[in-house]
N, CA, C and O of each residue as an XYZ file, in Angstrom:
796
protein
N      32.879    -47.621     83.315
C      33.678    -46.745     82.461
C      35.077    -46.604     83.039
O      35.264    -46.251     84.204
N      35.923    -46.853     82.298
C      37.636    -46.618     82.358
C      38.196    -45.702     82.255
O      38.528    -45.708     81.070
N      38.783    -44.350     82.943
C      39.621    -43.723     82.525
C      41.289    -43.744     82.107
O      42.237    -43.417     82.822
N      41.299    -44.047     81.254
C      42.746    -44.314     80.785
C      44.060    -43.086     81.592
O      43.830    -41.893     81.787
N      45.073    -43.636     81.856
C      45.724    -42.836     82.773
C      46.667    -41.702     81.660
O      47.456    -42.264     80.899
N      46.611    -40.797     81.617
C      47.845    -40.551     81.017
C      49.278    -40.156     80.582
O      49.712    -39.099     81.040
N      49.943    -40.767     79.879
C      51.307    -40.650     80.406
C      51.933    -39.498     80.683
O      51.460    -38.405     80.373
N      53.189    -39.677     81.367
C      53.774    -38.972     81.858
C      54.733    -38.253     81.302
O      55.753    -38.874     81.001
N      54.681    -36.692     80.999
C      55.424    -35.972     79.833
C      56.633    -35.741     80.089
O      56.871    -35.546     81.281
N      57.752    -35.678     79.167
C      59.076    -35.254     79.741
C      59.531    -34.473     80.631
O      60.359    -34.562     81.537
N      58.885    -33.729     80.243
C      58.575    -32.369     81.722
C      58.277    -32.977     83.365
O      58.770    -32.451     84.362
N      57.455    -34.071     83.388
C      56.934    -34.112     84.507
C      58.159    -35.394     84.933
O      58.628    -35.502     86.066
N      58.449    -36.101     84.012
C      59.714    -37.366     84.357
C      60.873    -36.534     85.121
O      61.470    -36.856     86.147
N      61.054    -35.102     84.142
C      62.210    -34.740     84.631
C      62.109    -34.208     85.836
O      63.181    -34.287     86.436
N      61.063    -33.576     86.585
C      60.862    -33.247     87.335
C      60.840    -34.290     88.552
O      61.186    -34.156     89.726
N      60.404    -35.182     87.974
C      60.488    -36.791     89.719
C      61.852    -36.804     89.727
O      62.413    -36.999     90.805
N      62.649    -36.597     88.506
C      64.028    -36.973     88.494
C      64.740    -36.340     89.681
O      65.388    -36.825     90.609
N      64.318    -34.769     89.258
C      64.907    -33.752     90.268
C      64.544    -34.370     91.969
O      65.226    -35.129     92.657
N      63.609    -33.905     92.190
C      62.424    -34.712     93.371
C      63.154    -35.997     93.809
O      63.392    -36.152     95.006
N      63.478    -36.813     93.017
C      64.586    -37.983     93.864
C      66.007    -37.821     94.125
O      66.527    -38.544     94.975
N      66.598    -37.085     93.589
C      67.678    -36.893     93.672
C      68.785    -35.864     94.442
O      69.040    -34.660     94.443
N      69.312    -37.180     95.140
C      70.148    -36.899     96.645
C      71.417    -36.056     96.013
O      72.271    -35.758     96.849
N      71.577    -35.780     95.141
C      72.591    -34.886     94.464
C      72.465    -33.471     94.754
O      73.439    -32.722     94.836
N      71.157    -33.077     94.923
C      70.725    -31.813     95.085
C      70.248    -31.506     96.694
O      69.593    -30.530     97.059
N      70.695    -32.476     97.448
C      70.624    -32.227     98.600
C      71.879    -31.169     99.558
O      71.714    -30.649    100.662
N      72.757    -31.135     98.912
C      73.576    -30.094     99.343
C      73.315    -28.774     99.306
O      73.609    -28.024    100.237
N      72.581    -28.284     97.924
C      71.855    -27.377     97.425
C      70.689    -26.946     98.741
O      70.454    -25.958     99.437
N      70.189    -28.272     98.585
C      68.880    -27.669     99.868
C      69.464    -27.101    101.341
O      68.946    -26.267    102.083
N      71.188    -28.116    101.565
C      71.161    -27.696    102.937
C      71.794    -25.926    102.669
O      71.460    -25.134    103.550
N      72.378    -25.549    101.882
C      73.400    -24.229    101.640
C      72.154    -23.432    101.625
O      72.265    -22.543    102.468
N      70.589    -23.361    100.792
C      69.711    -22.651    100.702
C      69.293    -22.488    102.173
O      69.122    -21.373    102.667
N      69.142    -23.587    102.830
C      68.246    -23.663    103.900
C      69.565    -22.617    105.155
O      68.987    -22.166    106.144
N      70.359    -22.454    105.119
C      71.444    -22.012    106.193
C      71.308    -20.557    105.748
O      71.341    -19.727    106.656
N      71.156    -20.100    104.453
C      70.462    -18.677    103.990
C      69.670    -18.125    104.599
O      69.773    -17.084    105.249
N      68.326    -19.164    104.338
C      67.083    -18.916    104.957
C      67.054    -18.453    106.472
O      66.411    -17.489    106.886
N      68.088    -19.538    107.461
C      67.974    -19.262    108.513
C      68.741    -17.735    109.069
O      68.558    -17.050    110.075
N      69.893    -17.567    107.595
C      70.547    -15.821    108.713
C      69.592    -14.599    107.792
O      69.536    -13.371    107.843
N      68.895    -15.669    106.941
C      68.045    -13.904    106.023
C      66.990    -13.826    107.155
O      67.158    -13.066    108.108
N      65.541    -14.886    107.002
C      64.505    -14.566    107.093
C      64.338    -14.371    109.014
O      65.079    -14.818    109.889
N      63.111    -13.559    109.139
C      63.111    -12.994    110.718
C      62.278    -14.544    110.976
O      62.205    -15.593    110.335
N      61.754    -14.076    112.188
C      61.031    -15.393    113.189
C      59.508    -15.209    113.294
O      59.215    -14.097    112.854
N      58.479    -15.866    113.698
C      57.617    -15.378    114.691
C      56.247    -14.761    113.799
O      55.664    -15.559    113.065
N      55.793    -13.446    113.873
C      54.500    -13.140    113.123
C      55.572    -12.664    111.806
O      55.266    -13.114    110.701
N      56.204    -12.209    111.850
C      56.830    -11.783    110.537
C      57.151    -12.777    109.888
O      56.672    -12.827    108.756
N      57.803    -13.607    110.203
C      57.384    -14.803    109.408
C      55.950    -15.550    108.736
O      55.829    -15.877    107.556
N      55.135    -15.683    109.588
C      53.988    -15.853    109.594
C      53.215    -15.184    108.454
O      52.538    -15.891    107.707
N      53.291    -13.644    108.253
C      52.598    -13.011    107.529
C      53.380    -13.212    105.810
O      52.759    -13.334    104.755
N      55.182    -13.189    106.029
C      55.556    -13.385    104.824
C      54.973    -14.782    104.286
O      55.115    -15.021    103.087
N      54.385    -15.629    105.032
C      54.049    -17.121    104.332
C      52.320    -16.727    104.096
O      51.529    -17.669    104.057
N      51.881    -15.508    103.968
C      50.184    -14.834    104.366
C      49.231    -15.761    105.197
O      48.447    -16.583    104.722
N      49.446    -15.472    106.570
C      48.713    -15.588    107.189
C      47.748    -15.154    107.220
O      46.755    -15.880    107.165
N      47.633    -13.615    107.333
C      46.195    -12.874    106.933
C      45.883    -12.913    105.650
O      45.105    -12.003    105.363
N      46.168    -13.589    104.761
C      45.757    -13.630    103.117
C      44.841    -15.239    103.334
O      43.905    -15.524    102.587
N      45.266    -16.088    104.372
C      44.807    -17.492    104.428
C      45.005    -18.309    103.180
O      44.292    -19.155    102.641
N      46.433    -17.699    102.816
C      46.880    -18.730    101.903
C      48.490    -17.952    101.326
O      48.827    -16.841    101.735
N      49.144    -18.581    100.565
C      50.692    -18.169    100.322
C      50.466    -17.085     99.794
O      49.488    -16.817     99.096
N      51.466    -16.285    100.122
C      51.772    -14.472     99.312
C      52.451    -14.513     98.360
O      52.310    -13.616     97.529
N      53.432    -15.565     98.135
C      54.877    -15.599     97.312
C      53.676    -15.573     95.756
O      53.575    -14.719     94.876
N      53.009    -16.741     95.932
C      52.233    -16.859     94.236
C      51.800    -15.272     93.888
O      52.019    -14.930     92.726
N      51.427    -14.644     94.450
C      50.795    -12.929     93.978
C      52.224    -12.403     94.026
O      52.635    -11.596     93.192
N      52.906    -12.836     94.930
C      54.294    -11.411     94.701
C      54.388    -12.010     92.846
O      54.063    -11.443     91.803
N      54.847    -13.066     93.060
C      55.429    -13.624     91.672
C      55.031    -12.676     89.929
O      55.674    -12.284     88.956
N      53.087    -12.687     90.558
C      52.792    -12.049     89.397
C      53.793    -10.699     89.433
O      54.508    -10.479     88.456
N      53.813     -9.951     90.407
C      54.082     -8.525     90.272
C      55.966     -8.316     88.889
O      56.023     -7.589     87.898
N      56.853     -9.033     89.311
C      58.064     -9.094     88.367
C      57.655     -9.708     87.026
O      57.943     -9.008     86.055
N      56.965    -11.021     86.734
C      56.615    -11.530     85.852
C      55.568    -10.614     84.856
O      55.720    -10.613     83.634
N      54.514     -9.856     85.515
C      53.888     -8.742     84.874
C      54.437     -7.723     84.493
O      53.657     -7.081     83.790
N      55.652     -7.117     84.633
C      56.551     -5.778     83.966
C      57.415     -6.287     83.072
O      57.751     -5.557     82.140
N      57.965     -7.664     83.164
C      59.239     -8.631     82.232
C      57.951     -8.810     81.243
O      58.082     -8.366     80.102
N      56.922     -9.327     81.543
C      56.127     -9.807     79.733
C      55.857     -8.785     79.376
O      55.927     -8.488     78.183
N      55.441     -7.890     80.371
C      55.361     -5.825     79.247
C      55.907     -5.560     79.183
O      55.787     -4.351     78.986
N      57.437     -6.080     79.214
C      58.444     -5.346     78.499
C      58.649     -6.338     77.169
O      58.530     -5.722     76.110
N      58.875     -7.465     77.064
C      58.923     -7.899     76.248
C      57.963     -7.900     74.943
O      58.188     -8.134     73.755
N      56.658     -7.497     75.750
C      55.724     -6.805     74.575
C      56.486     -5.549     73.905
O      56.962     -5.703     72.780
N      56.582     -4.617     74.404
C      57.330     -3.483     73.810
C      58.623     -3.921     73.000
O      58.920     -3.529     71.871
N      59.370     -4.853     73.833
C      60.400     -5.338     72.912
C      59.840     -5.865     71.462
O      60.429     -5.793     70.384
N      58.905     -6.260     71.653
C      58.495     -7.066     69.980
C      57.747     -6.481     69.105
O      57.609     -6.978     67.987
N      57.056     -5.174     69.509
C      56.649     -4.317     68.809
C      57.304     -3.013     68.407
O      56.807     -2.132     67.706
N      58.648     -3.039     69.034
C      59.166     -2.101     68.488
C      60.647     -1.740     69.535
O      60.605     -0.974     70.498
N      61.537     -2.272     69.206
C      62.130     -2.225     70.580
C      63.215     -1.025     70.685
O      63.698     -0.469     71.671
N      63.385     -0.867     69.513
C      64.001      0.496     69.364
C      63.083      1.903     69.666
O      63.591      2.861     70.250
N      61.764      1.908     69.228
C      60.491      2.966     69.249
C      60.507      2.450     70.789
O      61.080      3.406     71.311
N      60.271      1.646     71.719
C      60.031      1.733     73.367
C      61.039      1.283     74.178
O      60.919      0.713     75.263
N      62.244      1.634     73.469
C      63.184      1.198     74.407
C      63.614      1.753     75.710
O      64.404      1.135     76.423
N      63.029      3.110     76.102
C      63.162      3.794     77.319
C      62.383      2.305     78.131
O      62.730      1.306     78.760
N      60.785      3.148     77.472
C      59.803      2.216     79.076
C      60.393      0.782     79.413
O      60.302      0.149     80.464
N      61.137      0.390     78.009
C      60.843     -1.212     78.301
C      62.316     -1.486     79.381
O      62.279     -2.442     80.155
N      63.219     -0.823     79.351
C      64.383     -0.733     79.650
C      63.708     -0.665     81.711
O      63.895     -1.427     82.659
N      62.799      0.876     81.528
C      62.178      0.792     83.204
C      61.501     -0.212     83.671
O      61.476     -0.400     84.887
N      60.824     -1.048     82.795
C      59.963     -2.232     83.020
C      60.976     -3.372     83.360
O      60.902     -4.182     84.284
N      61.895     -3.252     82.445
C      63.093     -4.853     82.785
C      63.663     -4.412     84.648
O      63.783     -5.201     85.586
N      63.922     -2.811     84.636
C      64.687     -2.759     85.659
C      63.699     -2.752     87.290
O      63.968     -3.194     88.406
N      62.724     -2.162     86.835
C      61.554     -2.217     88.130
C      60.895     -3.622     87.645
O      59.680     -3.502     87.487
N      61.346     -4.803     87.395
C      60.831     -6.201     87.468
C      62.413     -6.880     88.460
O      62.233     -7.599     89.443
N      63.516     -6.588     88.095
C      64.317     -6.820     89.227
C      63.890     -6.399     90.627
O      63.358     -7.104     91.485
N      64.230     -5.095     90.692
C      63.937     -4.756     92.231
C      62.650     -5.507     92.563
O      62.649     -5.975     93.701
N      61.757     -5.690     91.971
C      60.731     -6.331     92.725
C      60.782     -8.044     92.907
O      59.883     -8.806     93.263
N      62.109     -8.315     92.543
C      62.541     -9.452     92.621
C      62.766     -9.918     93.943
O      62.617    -11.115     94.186
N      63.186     -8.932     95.032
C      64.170     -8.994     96.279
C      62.745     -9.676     96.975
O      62.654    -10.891     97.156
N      61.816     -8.857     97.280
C      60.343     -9.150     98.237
C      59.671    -10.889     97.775
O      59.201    -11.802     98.453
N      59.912    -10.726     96.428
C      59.167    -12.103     95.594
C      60.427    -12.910     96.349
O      60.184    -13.309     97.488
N      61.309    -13.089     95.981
C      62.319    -14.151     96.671
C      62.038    -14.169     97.632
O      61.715    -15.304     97.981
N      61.946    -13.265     98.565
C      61.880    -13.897    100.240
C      60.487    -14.171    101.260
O      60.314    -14.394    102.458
N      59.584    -14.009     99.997
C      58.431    -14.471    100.463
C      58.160    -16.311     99.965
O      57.464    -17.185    100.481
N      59.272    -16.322     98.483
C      59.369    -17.684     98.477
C      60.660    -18.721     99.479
O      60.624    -19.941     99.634
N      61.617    -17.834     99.980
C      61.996    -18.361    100.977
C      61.247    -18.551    102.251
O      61.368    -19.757    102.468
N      60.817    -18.234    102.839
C      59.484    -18.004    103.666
C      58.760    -19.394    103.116
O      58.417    -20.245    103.937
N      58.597    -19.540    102.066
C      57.394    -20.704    102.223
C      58.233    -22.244    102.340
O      58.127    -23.276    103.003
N      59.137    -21.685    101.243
C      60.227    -22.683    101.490
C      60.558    -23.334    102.579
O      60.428    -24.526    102.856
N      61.020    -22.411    103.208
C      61.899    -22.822    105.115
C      60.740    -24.121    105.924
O      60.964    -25.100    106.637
N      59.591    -23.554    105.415
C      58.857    -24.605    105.912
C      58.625    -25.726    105.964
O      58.258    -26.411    106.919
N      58.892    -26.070    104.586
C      58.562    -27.472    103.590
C      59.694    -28.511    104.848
O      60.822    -28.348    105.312
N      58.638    -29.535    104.987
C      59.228    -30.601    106.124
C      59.746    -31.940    104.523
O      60.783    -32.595    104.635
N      59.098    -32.050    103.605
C      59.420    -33.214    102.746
C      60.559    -33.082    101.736
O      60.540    -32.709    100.563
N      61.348    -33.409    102.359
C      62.784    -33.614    100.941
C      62.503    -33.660     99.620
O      63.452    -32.994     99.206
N      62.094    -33.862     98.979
C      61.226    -34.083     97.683
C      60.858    -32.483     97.155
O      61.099    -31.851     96.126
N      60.215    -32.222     98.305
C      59.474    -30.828     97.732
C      60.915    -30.014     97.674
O      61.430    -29.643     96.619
N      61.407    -29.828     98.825
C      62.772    -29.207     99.688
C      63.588    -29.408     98.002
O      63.620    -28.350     97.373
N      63.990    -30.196     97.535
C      64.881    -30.327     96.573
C      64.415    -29.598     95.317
O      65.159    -28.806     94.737
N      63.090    -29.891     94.873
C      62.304    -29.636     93.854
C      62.499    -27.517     93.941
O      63.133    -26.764     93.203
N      61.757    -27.265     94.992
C      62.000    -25.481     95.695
C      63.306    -25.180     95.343
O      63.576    -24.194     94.656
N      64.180    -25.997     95.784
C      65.650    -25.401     95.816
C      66.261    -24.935     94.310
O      67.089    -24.064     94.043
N      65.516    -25.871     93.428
C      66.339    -25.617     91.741
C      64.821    -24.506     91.448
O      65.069    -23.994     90.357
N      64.199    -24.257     91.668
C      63.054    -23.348     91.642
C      63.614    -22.147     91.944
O      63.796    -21.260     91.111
N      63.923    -22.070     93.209
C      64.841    -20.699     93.257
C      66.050    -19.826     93.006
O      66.240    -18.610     93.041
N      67.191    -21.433     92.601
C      67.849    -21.375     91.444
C      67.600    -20.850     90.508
O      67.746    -19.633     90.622
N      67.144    -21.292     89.197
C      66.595    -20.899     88.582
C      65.863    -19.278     88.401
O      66.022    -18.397     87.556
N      65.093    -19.373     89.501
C      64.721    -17.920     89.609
C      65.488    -16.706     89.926
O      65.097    -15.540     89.870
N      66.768    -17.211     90.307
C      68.162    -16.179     90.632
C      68.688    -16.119     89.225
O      68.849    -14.950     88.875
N      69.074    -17.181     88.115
C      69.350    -17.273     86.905
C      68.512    -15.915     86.237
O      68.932    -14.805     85.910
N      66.900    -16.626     86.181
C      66.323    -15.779     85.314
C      66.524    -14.163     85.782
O      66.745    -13.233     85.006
N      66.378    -14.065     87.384
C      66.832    -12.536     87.650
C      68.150    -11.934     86.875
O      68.174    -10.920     86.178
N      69.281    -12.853     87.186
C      70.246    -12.192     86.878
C      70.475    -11.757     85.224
O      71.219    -10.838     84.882
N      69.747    -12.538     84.353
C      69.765    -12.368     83.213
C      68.896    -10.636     82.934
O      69.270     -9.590     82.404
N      67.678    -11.055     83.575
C      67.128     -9.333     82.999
C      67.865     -8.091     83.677
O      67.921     -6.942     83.239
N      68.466     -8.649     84.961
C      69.666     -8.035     85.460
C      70.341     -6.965     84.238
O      70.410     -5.808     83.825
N      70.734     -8.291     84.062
C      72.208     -8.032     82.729
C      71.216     -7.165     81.535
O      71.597     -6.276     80.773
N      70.321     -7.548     81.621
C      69.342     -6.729     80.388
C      69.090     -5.377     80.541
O      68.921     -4.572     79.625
N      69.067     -5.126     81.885
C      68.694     -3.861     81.901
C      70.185     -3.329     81.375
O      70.318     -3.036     80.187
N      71.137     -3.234     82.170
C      72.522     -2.734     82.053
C      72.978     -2.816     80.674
O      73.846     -2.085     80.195
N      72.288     -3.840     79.987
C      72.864     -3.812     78.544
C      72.044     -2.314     78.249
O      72.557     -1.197     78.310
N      70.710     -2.624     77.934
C      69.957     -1.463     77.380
C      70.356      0.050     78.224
O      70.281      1.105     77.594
N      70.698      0.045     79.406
C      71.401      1.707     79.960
C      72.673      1.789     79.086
O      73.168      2.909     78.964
N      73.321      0.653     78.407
C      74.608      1.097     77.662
C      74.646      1.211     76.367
O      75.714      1.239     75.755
N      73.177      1.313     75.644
C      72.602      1.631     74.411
C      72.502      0.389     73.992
O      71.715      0.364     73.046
N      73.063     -1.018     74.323
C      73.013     -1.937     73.580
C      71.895     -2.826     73.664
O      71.795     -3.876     74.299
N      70.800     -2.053     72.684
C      69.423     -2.627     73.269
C      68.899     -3.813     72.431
O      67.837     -4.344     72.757
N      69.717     -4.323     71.186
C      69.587     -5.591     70.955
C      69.859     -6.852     71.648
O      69.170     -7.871     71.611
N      70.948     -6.656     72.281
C      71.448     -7.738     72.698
C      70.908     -7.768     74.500
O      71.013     -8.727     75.266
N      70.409     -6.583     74.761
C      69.930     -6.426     75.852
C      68.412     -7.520     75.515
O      68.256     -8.562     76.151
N      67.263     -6.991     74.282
C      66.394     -7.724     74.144
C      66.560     -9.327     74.473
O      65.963    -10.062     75.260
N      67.632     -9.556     73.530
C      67.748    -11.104     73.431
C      68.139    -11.694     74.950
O      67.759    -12.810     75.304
N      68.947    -10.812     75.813
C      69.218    -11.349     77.490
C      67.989    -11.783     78.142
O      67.728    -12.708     78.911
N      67.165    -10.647     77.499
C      65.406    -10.421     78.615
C      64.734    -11.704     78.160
O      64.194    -12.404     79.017
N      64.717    -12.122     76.720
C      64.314    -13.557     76.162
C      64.871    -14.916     76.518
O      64.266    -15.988     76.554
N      66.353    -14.621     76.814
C      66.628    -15.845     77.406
C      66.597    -16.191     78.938
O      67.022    -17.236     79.432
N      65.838    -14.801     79.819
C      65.362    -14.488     81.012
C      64.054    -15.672     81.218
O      63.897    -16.635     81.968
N      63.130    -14.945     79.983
C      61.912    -15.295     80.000
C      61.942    -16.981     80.121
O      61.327    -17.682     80.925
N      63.050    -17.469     78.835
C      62.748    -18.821     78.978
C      62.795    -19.392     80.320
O      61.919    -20.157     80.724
N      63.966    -18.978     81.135
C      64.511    -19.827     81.888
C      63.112    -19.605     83.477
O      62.960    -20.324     84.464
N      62.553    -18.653     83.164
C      61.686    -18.286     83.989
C      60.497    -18.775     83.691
O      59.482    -18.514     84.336
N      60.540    -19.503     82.712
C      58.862    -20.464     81.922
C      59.515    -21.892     82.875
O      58.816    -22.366     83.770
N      60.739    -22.412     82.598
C      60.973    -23.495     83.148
C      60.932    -23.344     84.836
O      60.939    -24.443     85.390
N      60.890    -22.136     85.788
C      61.161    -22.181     87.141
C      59.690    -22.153     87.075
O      59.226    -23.134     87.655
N      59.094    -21.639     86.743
C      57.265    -21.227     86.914
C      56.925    -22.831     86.764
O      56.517    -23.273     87.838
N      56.978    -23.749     85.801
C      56.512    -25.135     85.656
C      56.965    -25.854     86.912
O      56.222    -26.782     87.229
N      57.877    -25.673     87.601
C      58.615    -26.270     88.384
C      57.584    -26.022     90.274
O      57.271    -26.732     91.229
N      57.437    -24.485     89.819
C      56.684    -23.587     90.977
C      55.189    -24.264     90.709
O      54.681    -24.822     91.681
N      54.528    -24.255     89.590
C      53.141    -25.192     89.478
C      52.997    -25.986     90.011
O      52.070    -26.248     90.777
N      54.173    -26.756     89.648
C      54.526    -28.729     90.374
C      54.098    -28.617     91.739
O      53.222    -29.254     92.325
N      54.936    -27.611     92.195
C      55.133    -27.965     93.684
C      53.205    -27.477     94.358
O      52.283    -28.016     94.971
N      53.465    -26.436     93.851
C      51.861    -25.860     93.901
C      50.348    -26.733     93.926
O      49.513    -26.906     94.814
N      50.431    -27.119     92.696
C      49.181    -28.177     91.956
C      49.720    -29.831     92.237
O      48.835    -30.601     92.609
N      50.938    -30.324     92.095
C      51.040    -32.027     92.292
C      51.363    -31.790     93.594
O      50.512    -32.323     94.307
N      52.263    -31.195     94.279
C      52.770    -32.019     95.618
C      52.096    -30.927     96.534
O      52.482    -30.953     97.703
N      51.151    -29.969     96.208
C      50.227    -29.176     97.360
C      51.252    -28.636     98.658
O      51.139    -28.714     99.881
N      52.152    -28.133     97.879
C      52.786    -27.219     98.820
C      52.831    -25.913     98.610
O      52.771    -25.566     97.430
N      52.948    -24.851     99.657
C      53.552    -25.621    100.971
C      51.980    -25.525    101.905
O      50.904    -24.931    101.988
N      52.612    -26.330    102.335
C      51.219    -27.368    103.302
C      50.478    -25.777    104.311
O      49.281    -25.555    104.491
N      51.440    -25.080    104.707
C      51.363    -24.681    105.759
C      50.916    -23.384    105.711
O      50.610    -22.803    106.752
N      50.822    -22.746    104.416
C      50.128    -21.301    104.565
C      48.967    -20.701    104.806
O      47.936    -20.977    104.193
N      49.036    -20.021    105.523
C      47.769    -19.543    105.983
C      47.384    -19.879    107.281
O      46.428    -19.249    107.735
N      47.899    -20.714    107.971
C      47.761    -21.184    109.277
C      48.529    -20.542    110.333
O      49.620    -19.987    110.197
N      48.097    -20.626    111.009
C      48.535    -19.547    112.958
C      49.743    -20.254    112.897
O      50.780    -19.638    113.145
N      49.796    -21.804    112.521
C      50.861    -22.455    113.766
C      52.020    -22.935    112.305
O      51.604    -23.663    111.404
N      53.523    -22.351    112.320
C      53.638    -22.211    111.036
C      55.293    -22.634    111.759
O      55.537    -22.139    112.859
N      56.393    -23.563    111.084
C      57.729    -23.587    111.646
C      58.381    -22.738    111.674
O      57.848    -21.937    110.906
N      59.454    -22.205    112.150
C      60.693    -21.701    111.799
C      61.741    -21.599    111.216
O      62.000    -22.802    111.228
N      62.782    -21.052    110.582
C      63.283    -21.368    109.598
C      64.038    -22.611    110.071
O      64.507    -22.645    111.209
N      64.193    -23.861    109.028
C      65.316    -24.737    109.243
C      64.438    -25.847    110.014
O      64.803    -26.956    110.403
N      63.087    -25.190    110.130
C      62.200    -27.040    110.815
C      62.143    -26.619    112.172
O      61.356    -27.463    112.601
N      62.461    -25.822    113.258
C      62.226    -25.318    114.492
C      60.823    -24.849    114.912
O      60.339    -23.769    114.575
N      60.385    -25.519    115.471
C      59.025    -24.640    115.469
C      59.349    -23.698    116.511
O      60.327    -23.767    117.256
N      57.948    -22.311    116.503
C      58.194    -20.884    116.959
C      57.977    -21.469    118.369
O      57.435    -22.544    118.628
N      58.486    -20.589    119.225
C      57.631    -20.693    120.697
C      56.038    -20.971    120.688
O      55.161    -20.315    120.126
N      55.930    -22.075    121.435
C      54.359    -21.957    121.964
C      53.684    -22.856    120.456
O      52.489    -23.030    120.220
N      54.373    -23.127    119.954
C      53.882    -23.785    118.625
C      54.219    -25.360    118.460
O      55.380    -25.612    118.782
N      53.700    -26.127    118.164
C      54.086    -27.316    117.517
C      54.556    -27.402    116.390
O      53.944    -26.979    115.410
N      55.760    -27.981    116.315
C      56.242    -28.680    114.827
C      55.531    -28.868    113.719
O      56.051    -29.392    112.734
């Protein structure tokens, strides 16, 4: 019996595209020089990549912003004028919980030893600064009464945050990163390994 292979969807082409391309390597080194003056060293590092979880933290932070942005956008579509308070607190407590989700995906990031992945992460978190800054702008629209055009910001949030999430799968489900979570012996930011640790 044959399993026929099957092809490869635009989505996933564009994505090797990204993944090969030395264009976006500048991107990785400017992210990665971040990484090294944001994130700390050592067990704190360690735990932001969940060590004691025995596997990555960033995927659960993720739900936490992504779960208040789609309940708000529920409220937005059922009535967005009738819930425009909550949905307005939901857009704005899905930012702040943006700050912890980012730097637990920097954290996993810093690790990644394969260029490929390294490039692929880098427009991932791009992206995920985009989609922040948009519900950003959403909230501030809706504190200035302008809660239509605030809706439509939070929607063009959502999209751009469907395309970083496909991107975050990739790396997740095809290229099984990052290799390294959950393990004692974990690098440092920028490829250094910790004291007492191997590379």
């Amino acid at each position: 019996m044959t399993v026929e292979t099957m092809p490869a969807s635009p989505a996933a082409r564009a994505t090797q595209e990204l993944e090969d391309s030395a264009a976006l390597d500048p991107l990785v080194d400017a992210l990665r020089t971040a990484a090294e003056a944001v994130l700390p060293g050592g067990r704190l590092l360690q735990e932001m990549r969940g060590r004691s979880l025995g596997h990555a933290l960033h995927p659960i932070m993720t739900d936490l912003p992504i779960g208040v942005w789609v309940s708000a956008t529920v409220l937005d579509l059922t009535g967005a004028r009738k819930h425009a308070d909550a949905a307005r607190r939901l857009v704005g407590a899905g930012v702040l919980l943006v700050v912890p989700t980012a730097l637990t995906g920097m954290a996993d990031w810093s690790g990644l030893k394969d260029q490929k992945s390294s490039r692929l992460g880098a427009v991932h978190a791009t992206l995920n600064g985009v989609a922040g800054s948009l519900y950003a702008t959403s909230w501030f629209l809706r504190r200035k009464g302008r809660t239509g055009l605030g809706v439509l910001t939070a929607l063009a949030g959502g999209g751009v945050l469907a395309a970083s999430g496909y991107l975050g799968g990739h790396l997740t489900l095809a290229r099984q990163e990052p290799g390294h979570s959950g393990a004692s012996e974990v690098s440092e930011p920028g490829g250094a390994a910790s004291p007492g640790q191997e590379s």
